[in-house]
Kinemage of the C-alpha trace (Angstrom):
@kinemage 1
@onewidth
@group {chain A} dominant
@subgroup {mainchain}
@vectorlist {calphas} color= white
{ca unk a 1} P 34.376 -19.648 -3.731
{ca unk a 2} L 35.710 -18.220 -6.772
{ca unk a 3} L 34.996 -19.154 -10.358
{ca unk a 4} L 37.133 -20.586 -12.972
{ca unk a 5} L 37.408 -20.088 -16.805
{ca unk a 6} L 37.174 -24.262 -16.701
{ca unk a 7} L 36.789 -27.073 -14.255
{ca unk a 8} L 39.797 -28.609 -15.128
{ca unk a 9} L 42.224 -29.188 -12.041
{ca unk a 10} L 45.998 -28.843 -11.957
{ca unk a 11} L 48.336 -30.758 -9.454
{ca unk a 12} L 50.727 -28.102 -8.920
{ca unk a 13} L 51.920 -29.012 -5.724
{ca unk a 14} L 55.502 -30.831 -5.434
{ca unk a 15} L 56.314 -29.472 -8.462
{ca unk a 16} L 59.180 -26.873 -9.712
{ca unk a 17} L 57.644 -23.692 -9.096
{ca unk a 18} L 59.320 -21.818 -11.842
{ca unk a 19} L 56.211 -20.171 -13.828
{ca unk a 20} L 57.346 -21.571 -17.068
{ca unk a 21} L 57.016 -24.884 -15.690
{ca unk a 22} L 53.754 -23.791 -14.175
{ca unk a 23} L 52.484 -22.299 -17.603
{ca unk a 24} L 53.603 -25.466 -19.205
{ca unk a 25} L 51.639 -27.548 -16.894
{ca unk a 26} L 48.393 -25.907 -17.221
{ca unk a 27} L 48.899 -25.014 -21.244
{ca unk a 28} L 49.502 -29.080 -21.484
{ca unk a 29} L 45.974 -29.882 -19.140
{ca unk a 30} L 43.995 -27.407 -21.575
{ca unk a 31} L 45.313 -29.089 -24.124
{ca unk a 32} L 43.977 -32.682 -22.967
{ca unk a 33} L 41.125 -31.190 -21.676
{ca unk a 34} L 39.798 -29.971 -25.205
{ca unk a 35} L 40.434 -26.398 -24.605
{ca unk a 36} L 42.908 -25.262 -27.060
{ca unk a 37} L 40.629 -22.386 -27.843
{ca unk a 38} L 42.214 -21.117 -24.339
{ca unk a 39} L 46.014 -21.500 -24.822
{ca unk a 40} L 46.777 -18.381 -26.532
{ca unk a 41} L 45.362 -15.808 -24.275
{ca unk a 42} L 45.925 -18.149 -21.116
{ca unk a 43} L 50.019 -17.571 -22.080
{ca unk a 44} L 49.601 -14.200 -22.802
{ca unk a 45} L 47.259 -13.100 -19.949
{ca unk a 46} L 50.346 -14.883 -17.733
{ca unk a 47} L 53.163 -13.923 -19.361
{ca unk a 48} L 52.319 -9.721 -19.002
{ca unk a 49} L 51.866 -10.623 -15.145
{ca unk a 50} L 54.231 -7.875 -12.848
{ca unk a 51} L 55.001 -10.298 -10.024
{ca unk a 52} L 55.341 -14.226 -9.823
{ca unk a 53} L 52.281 -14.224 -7.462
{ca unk a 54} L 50.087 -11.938 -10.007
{ca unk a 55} L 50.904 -14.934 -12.137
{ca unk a 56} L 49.371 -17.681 -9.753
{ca unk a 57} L 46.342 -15.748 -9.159
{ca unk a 58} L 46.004 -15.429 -12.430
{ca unk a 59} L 46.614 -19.120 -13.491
{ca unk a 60} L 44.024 -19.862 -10.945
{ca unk a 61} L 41.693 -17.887 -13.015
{ca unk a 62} L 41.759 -20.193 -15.539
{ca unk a 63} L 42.027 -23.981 -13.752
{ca unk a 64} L 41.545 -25.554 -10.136
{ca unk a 65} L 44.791 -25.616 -8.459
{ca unk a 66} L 45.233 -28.881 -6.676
């Protein structure tokens, strides 16, 4: 099983799957979860992704997707 910068979990699923929204989603659960420390380079880590599914591997770098 891989590792994760957090154990914070994300419900992803049956939600719009534009990255934005997905970026949104997760920068909004590090926020709650006390982790503002990671917001920056969580955004900027997924924003220089090359491919929408580079970006959901790397989003699931950082949080449990659910």
């Amino acid at each position: 099983m891989a590792t994760t910068k957090t154990n914070i979990s994300v419900q992803l699923t049956g939600t719009d799957g534009n990255i934005f929204c997905v970026i949104a989603k997760v920068r909004e659960a590090l926020r709650r979860n006390g982790r503002t420390d990671l917001i920056k380079e969580f955004t900027d880590y997924i924003t220089s992704s090359n491919s929408y599914e580079e970006a959901l591997c790397r989003v699931m770098e950082y949080v449990i997707v659910k």
